[in-house]
C-alpha positions, 0 to 999 in steps of 0.5 A, spaced: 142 456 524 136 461 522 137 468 522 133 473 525 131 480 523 130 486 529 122 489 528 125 495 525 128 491 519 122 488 517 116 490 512 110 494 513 104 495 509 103 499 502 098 501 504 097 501 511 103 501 515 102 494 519 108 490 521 108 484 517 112 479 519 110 473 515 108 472 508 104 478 504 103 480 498 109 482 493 106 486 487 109 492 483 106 499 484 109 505 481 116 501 479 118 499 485 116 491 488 111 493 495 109 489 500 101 488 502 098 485 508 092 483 504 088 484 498 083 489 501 090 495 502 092 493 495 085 496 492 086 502 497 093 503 495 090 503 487 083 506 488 085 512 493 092 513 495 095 513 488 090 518 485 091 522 491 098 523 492 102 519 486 109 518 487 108 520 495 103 514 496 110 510 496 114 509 503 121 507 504 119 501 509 114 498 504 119 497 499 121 490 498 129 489 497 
């Protein structure tokens, strides 16, 4: 029997912020295992949210368990 999650449970983006409820992409970023949608927000992630705002660029929902 499957067990399904509530929306509310589910990852979001690193980057930004999308519900992903199938697949992504797992990398390590700042220490932590973070979820991406796609190659693209990986790169903003890397080229301008951590540059800008350093250990702030993480949000709790993005961060794999």
């Amino acid at each position: 029997m499957p067990v399904y999650r509530e929306v509310n449970e589910l990852p979001h983006c690193g980057s930004c912020g999308k519900l992903v409820s199938v697949g992504g992409i797992r990398v390590e970023r700042l220490g932590h295992p973070l979820l991406f949608c796609s190659e693209r927000c990986i790169e903003v992630f890397d080229s301008y949210k951590v540059p800008k705002y350093g250990e702030a660029a993480l949000w709790e929902e993005s961060i794999v368990r």
